[in-house]
C-alpha positions as CSV (number, residue, x, y, z in Angstrom):
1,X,-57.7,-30.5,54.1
2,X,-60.8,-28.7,53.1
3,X,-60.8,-28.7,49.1
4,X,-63.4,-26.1,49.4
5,X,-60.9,-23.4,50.6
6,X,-58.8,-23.5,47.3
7,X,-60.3,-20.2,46.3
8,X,-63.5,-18.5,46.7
9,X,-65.3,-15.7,44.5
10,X,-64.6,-12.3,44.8
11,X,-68.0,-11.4,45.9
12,X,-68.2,-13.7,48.9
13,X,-67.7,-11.9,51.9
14,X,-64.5,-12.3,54.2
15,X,-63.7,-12.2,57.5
16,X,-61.2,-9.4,57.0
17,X,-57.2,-9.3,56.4
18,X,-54.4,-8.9,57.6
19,X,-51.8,-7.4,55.5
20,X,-48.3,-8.2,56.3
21,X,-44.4,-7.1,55.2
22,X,-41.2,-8.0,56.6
23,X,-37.9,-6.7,55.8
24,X,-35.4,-9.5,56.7
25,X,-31.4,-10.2,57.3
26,X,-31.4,-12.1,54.4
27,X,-33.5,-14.8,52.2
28,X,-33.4,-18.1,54.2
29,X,-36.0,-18.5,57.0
30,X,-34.3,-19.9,60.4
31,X,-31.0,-18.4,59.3
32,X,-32.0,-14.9,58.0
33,X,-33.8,-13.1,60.6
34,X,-37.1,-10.2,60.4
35,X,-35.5,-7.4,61.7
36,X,-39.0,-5.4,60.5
37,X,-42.7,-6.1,60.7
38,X,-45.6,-4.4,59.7
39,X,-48.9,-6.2,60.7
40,X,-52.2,-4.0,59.8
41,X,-55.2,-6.0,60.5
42,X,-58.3,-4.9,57.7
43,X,-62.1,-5.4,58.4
44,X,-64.0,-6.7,55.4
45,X,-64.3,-3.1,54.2
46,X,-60.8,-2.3,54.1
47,X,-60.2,-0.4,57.1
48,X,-57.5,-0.5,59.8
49,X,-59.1,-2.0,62.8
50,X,-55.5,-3.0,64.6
51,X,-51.6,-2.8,63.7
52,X,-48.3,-4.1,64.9
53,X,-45.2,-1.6,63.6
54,X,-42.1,-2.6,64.8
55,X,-37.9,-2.6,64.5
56,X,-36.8,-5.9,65.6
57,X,-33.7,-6.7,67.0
58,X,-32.6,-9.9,65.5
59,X,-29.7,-11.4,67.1
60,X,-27.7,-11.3,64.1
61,X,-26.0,-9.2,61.2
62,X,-28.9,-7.1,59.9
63,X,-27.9,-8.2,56.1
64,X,-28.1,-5.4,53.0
65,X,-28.5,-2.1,54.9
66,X,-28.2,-0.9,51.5
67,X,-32.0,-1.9,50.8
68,X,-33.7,-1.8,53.9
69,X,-31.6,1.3,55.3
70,X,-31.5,-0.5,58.9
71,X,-28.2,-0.3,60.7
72,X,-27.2,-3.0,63.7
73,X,-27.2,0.5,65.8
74,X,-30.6,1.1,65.1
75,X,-31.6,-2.6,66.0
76,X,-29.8,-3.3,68.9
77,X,-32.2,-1.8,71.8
78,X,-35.2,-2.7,69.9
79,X,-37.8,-6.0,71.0
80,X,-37.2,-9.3,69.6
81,X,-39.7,-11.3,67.9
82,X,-41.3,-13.1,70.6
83,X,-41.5,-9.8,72.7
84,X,-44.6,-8.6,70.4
85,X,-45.6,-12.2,68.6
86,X,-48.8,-11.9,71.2
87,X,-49.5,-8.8,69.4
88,X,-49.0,-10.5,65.9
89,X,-51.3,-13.1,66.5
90,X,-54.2,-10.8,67.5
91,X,-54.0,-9.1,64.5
92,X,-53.9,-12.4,62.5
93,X,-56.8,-14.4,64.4
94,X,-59.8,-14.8,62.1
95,X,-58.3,-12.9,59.3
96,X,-56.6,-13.9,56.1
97,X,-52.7,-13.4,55.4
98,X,-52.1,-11.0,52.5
99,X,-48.6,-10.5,51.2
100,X,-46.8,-9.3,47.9
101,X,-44.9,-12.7,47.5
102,X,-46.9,-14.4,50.6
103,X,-44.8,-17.7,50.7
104,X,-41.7,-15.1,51.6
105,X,-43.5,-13.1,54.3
106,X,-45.6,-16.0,55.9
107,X,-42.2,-18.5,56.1
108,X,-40.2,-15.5,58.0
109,X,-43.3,-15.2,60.5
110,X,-43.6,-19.1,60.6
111,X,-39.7,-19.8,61.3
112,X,-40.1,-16.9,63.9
113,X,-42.9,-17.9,65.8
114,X,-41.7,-21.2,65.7
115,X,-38.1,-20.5,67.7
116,X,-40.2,-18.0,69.9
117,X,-42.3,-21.4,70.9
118,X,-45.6,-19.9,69.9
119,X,-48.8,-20.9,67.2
120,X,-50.0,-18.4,65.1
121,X,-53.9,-18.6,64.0
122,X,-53.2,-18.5,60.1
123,X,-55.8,-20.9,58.5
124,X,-55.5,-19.1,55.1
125,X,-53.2,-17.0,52.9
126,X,-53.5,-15.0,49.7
127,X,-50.7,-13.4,47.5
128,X,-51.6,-10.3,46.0
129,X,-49.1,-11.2,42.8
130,X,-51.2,-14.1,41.9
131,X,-54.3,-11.6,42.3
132,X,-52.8,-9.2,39.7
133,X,-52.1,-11.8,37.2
134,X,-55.6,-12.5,37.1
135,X,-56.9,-8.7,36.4
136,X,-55.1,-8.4,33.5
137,X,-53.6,-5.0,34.1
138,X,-51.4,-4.3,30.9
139,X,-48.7,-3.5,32.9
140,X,-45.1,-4.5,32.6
141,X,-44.2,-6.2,35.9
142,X,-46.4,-7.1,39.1
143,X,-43.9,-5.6,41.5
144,X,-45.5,-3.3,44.1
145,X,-44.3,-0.3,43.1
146,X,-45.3,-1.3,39.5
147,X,-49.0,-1.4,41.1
148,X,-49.1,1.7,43.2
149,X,-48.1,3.6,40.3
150,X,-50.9,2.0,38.1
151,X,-53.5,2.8,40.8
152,X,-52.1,6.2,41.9
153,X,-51.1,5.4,45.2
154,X,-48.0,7.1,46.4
155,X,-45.3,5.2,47.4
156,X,-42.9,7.1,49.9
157,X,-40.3,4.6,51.0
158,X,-39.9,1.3,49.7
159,X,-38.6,-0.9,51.5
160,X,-39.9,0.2,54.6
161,X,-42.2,-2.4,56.0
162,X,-44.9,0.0,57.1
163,X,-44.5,2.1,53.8
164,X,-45.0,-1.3,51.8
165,X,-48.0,-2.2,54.1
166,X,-49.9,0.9,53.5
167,X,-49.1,0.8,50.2
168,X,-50.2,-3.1,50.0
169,X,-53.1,-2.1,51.9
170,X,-54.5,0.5,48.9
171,X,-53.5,-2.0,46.0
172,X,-55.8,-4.8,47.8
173,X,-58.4,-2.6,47.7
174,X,-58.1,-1.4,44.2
175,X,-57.1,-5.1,43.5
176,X,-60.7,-6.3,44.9
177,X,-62.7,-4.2,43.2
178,X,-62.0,-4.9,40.3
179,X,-61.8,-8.4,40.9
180,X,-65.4,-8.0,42.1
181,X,-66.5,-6.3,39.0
182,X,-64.9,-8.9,36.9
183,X,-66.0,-11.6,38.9
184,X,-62.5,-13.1,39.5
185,X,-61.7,-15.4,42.1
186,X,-59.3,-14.9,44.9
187,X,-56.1,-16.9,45.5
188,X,-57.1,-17.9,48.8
189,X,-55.4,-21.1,50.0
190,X,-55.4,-22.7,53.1
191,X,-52.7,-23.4,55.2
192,X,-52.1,-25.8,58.3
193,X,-50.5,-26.4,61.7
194,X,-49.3,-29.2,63.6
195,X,-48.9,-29.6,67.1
196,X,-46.7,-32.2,68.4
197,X,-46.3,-34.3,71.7
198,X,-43.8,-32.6,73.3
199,X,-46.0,-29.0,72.6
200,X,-43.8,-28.0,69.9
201,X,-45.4,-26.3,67.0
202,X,-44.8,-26.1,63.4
203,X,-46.1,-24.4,60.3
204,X,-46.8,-26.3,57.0
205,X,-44.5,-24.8,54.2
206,X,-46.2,-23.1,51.5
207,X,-45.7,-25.4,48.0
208,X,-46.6,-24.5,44.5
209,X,-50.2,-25.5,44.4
210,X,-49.9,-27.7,41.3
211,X,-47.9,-30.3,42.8
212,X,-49.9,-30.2,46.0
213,X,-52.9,-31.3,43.6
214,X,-51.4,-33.8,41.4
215,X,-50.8,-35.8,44.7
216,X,-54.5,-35.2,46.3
217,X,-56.9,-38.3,46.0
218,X,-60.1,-37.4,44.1
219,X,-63.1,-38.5,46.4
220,X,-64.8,-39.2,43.6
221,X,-64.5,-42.3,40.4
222,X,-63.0,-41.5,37.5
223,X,-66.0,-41.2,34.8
224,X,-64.2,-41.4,31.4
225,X,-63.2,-38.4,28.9
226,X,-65.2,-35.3,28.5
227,X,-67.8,-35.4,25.5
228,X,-68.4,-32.1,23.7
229,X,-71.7,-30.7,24.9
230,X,-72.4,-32.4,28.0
231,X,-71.4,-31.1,31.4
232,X,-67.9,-32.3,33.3
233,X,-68.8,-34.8,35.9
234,X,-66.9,-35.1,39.0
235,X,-63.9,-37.2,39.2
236,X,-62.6,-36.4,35.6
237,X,-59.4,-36.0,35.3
238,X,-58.0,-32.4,34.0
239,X,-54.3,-31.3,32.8
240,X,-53.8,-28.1,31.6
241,X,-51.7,-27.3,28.9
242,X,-49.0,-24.4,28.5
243,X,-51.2,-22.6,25.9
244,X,-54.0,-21.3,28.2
245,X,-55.1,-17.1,29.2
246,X,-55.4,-17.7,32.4
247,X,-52.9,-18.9,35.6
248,X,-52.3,-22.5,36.1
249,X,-53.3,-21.5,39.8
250,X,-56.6,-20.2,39.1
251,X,-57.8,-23.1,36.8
252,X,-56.2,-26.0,39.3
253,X,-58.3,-23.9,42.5
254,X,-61.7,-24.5,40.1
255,X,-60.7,-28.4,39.0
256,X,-60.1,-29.0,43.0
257,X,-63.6,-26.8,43.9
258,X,-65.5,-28.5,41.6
259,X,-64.5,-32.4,42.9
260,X,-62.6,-32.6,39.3
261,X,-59.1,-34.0,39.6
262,X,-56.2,-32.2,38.5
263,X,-53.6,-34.6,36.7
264,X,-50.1,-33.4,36.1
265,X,-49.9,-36.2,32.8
266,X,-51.7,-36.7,29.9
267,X,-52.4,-40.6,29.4
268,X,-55.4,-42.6,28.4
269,X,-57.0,-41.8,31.6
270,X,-57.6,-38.1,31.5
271,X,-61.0,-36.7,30.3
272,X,-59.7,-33.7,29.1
273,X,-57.2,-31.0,28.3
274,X,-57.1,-27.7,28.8
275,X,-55.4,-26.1,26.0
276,X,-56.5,-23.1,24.0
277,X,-54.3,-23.8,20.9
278,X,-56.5,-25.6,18.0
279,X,-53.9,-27.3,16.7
280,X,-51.1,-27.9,19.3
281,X,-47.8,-29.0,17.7
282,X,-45.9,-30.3,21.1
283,X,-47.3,-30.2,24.7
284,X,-49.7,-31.4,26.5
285,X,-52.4,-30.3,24.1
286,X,-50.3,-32.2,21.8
287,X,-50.6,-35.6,23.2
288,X,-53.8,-35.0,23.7
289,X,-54.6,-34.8,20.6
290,X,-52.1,-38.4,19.8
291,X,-54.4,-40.2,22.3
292,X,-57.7,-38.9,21.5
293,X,-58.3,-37.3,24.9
294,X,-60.6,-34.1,23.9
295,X,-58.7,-30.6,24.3
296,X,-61.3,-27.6,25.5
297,X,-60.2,-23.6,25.8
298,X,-59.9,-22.5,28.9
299,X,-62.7,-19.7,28.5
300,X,-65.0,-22.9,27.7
301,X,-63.7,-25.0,30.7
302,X,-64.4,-22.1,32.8
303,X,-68.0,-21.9,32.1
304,X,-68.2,-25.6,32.1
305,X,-66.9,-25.9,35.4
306,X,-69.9,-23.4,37.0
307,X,-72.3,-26.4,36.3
308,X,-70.6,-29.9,37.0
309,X,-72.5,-32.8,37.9
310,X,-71.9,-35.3,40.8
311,X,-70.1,-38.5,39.8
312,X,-69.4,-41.7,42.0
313,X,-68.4,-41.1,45.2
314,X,-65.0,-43.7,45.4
315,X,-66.0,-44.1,49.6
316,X,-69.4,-45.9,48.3
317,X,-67.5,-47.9,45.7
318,X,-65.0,-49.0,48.5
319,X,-68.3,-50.2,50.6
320,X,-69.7,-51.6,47.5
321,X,-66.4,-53.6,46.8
322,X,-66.0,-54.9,50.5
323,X,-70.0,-55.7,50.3
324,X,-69.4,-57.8,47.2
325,X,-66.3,-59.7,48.9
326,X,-68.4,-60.3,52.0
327,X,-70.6,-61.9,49.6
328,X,-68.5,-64.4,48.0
329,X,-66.7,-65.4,50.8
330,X,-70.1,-66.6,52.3
């Protein structure tokens, strides 16, 4: 997997996105069925170049009418998935999946393209919830409606899959300007496919992003702790403590970006920790402190991490190491 796609800058361009809502049967993908779909494909400026609305009939009890409104009457003459999932993928190819809540959204369209027998061309993701954290709003909740009222956009029917998409649609672009302005980085993440033997294809499962990291291998030598004044070098090893401004997500997308590693522990091995409390009384920040490993705010580690230098590449140590064998053995 590319480390280099955990996250870009709001100012690099984008191949567009494609902003997705489902309503669904119920909350368990490959049990629970979309019995709704809004697909609205965005160029880079924001504007509707394609679209799949649709009713979907799914086969099974439509769940909480009570929320969604839709009735098994209303369903039952309506396409199933894999009647329009040709249409779905056209508007996904080459764009970016943006959801409130991705994981939900993209597992429903992953579990239903993968009983319908067919791939779709997601290579990345973004959650708009994740965005909002970032912007630092002021408001109460990050719920969509929540949103749309914060940025005026009117909000007829929630609930309704093409309502919520339109709606989703104005928020990202409110959402990205001011991430531009700020310079905030997008919670872009990429996501994978297999294809097996026998044709059948499946769609890797969205997982927190911390404990994707704390099992990657850093390419690069560990090259001791961080000392005060002097640039990070690649291959350190980073934790981040409770006690930090911004989202665990956004700091672990730079310490992957910038060939750091991010460490879930705080032992005699890690070069720093990212805590913002001075004098941490339990925590990470707090062994820290017990071991000696230096603890750096977050608004420091962020500027720190714009200009890290290249450290020891661990495949050239390997070749080194199997050089020196070849050595003594002869």
């Amino acid at each position: 997997m590319n480390r280099m796609s955990w996250g870009r800058p709001a100012r690099e361009q984008d191949g567009g996105w494609a902003v997705i809502d489902v309503e669904t049967s119920g909350f368990r993908p490959g049990q629970a069925r979309v019995i709704s779909i809004a697909a609205l494909g965005l160029d880079q400026f924001g504007q509707v170049e394609q679209s799949v609305v649709s009713l979907l009939n799914p086969g099974v009890d439509p769940g909480p009418t009570h929320v969604h409104g839709l009735t098994p009457a209303m369903l039952e003459d309506q396409p199933q998935f894999a009647d329009i999932v040709d249409d779905v993928i056209e508007v996904l190819r080459g764009r970016t999946l943006v959801a409130h809540n991705v994981a939900f959204d993209y597992s429903f369209l992953a579990a239903e393209a993968e009983m319908a027998g067919a791939e779709l061309p997601i290579d990345s993701v973004m959650c708009t919830v994740e965005l909002a954290r970032r912007l630092e709003l002021g408001v109460q909740n990050l719920r969509l409606q929540t949103l749309a009222a914060h940025w005026g956009v009117t909000q007829e029917r929630p609930h309704d899959a093409f309502d919520d998409a339109m709606v989703l649609t104005e928020v990202l672009a409110a959402a990205l300007q001011r991430a531009r302005a700020r310079d905030i980085w997008l919670p872009v993440r990429p996501v994978t496919r297999r294809c097996w033997p026998n044709g059948r294809v499946t769609h890797e499962e969205l997982r927190p992003l911390k404990a994707l990291a704390a099992r990657m291998p850093c390419p690069y030598l560990n090259p001791g702790r961080y000392i005060s004044g002097r640039p990070l070098v690649q291959g350190m090893r980073v934790a981040l403590a409770a006690e930090v401004g911004r989202t665990h997500e956004e700091l672990v997308e730079r310490i992957l970006h910038a060939g750091l590693a991010y460490s879930d522990d705080v032992d005699r091995e890690t070069s720093l920790v990212v805590c913002n409390d001075a004098a941490p009384e339990h925590g990470k920040g707090y062994h820290a402190r017990q071991l000696g490993v230096p603890v750096v705010p977050d608004a420091l580690f962020m500027d720190s991490v714009e200009s890290v230098v290249g450290g020891r590449s661990m495949e050239h140590f390997v070749d080194a190491t199997a050089d020196d064998e070849q050595f003594v053995l002869f």
